[in-house]
C-alpha positions in Angstrom: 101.1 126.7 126.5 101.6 125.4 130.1 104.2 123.7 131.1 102.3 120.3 131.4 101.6 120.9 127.4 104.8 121.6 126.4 106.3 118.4 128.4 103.1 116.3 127.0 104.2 117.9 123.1 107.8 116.8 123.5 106.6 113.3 124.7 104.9 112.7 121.6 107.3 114.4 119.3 110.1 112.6 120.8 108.6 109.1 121.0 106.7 109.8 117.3 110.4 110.5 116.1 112.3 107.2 117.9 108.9 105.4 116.6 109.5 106.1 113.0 113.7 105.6 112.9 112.8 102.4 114.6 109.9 101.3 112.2 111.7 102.6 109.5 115.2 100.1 110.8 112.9 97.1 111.0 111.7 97.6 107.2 114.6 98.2 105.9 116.3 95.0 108.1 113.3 93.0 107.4 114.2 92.5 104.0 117.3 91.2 104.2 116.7 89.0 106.9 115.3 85.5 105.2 114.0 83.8 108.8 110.9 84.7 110.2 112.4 83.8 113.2 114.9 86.5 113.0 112.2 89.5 111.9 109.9 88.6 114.3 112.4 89.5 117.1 112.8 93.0 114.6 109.5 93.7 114.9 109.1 93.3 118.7 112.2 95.3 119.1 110.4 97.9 116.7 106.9 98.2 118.4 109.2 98.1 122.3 112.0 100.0 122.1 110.2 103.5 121.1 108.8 103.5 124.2 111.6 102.7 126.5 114.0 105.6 124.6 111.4 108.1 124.5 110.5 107.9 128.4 114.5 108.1 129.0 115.2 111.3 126.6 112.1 112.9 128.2 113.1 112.2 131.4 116.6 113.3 130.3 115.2 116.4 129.0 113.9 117.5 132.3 117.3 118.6 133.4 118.6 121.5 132.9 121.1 121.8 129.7 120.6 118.4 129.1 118.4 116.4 126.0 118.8 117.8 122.5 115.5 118.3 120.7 114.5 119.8 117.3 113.5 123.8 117.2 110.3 123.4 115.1 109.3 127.3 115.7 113.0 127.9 114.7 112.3 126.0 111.3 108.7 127.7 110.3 110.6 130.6 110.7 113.4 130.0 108.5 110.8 128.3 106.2 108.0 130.7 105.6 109.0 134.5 105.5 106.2 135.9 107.2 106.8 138.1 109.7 105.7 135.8 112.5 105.8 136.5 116.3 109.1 136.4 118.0 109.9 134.8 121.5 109.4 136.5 124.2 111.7 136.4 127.9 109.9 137.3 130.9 112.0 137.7 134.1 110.8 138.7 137.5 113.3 139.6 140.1 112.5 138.8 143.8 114.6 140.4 147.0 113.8 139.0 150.5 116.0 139.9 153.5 118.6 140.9 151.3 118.9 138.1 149.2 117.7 138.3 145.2 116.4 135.6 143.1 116.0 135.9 139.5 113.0 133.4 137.3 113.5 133.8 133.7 110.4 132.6 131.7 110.3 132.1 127.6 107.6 132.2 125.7 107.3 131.3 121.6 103.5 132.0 120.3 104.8 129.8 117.2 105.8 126.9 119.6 102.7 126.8 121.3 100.4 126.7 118.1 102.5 124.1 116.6 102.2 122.0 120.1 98.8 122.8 120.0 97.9 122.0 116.7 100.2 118.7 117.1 98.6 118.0 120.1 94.8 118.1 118.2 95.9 115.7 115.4 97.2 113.2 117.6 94.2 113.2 119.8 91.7 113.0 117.0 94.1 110.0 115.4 94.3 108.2 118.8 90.8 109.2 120.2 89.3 107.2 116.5 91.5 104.6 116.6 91.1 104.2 120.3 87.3 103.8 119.5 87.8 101.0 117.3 89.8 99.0 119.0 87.4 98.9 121.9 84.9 97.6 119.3 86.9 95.2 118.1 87.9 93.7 121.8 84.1 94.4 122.8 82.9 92.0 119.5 85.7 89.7 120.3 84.9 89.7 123.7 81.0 88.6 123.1 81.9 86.0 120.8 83.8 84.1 122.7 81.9 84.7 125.7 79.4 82.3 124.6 82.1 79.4 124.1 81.4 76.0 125.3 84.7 73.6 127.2 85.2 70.5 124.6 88.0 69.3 127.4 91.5 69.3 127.8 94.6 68.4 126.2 98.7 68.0 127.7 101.3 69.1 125.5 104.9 67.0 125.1 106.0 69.4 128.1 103.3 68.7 130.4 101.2 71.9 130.5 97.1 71.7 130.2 95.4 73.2 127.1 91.5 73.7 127.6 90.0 73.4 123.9 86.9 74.6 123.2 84.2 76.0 120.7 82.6 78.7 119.8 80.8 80.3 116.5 84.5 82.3 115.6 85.8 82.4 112.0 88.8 81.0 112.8 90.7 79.1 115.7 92.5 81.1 118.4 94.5 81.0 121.3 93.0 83.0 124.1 95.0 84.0 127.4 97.5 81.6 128.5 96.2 78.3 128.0 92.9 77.5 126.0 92.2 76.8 122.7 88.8 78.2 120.6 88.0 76.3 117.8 85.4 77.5 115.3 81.9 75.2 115.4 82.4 74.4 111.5 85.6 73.2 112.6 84.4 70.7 115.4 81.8 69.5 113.0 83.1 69.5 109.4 86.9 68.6 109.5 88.5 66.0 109.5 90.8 65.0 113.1 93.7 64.6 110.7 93.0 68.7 109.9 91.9 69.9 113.7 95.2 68.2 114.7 97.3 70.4 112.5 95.3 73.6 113.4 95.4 73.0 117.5 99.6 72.2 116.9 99.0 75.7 114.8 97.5 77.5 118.3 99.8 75.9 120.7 102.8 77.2 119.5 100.9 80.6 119.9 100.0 79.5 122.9 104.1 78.6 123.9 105.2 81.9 122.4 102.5 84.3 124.4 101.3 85.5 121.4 98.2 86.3 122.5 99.7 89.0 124.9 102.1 90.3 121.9 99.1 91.0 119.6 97.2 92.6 121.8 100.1 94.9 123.2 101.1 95.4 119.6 97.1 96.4 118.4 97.2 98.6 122.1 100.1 100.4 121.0 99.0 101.0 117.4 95.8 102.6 118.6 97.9 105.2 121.4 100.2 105.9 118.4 97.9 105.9 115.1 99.7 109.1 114.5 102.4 107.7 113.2 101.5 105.1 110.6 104.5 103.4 110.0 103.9 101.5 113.1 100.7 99.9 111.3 103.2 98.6 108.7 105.6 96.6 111.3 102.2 95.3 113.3 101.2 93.8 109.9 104.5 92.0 109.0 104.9 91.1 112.6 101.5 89.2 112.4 102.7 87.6 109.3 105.6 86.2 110.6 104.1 85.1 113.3 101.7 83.0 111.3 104.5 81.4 109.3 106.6 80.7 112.8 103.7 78.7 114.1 103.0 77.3 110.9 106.3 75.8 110.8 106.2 74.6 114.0 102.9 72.8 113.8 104.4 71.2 110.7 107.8 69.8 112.5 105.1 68.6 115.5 102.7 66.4 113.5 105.0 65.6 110.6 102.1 66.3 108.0 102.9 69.5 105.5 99.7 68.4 103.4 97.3 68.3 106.4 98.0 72.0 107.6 98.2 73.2 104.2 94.4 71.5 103.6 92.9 73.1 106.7 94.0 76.6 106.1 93.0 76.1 102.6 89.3 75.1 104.2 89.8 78.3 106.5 90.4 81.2 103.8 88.1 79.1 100.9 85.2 81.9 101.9 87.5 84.4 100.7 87.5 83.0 96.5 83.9 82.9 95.3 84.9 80.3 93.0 86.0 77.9 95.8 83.6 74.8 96.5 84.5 74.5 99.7 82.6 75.8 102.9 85.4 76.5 106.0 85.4 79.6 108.3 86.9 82.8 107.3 90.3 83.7 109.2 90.1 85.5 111.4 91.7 89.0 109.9 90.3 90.1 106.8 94.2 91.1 105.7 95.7 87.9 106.9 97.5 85.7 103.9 
């Protein structure tokens, strides 16, 4: 394997490696942590910090005698007892006007399948889940593309929210400052229940979550290989949900309103339910 493979294998092992100790941390802490609040930096710190140690141990790595990295070829052989193919040192000796330099070049047969045969899975994980994720932000993309402006809104702090509507399943909070409300919504709830779901996508809106999820759903589909990381984007949602509905709840003082309007929201969901509200917007969300 060229050198270009090798350095592209030990990217991936090392950052698949930091990924899973750091997804496997944030579990582990998000279960003894009782504020959503308090996980939802967890989570961030999960899906971030992978990235930022893996570039500086590869980097690290690229010095001689320094970086400290697992001998996979060295553990199928201690593993499996057939008589696989050893390493193999090539050096080339070079003398010019009296002066000799030596290049020492090793080669493992066993470390270049496993990189190549890591290198495969990966791509075929990341290439499928690369596709649907561009389907997803192509469907998004057409849906809201047909949105109409309602008009505008300030907030306590003075910042200008844009509302307006669109056929979506649920609300969202797009880019930096607009608000897309769901045509079921604008027609068939009440202003008591809008009021609770637009305080619901501002504090989105105030906390850039828009940005997080889709760096988070960006990351998950460049590292599908290592699952775990689906796991921490799901809790993270979660928690984000429940931050923002908190917050909307301490900014209109009305617990029963908010609670109505998502219950209008998921009622598609039980076929027993009545009611006729717009889906949410995730087919996993609670």
């Amino acid at each position: 394997m060229t050198e270009v493979g090798s350095w592209i294998t030990t990217a991936i092992f090392t950052y698949g490696a930091h990924s899973f100790i750091a997804c496997v941390l944030a579990v582990v802490a998000g279960r003894f942590l009782c504020r959503p609040h308090d996980r939802d930096i967890v989570w961030k710190a999960a899906l971030v910090a992978p990235i930022i140690t893996a570039a500086v141990a590869v980097v690290i790595s690229s010095f001689a005698g320094l970086g400290v990295f697992v001998d996979l070829a060295d553990v199928v052989r201690r593993v499996f007892p057939a008589d696989l193919p050893g390493r193999v040192m090539q050096v080339n000796v070079f003398s010019l006007d009296g002066s000799t330099s030596v290049v020492r070049r090793l080669t493992d047969p066993v470390t270049s399948t496993i990189s190549a045969i890591a290198l495969a899975t990966a791509a075929t994980l990341t290439f499928g889940a690369l596709v649907r994720f561009a389907f997803r932000r192509r469907r998004f993309s057409m849906a809201i593309a047909r949105r109409t402006t309602l008009g505008e809104l300030t907030t306590a702090d003075g910042a200008t929210i844009t509302l307006s509507t669109a056929d979506l399943p649920s609300p969202l909070a797009l880019g930096a400052g607009e608000i897309c409300l769901p045509t079921e919504v604008v027609r068939d709830f009440s202003q008591t229940h809008q009021r609770s779901l637009i305080a619901h996508e501002t504090a989105h809106l105030e906390r850039r979550d828009p940005a997080w999820f889709f760096a988070a759903e960006l990351i998950a589909a460049l590292t599908a290989f290592q699952p775990l990381v689906f796991r921490v984007i799901q809790a993270f949602r979660r928690d984000v949900e429940l931050i923002c509905d908190e917050t909307a709840v301490q900014r209109t003082h009305d617990r029963g309103s908010l609670i109505a309007a998502l219950t209008l929201l998921a009622s598609p969901f039980d076929p027993r339910s009545p009611l006729n509200g717009a889906p949410t917007a995730r087919d996993e969300s609670r």
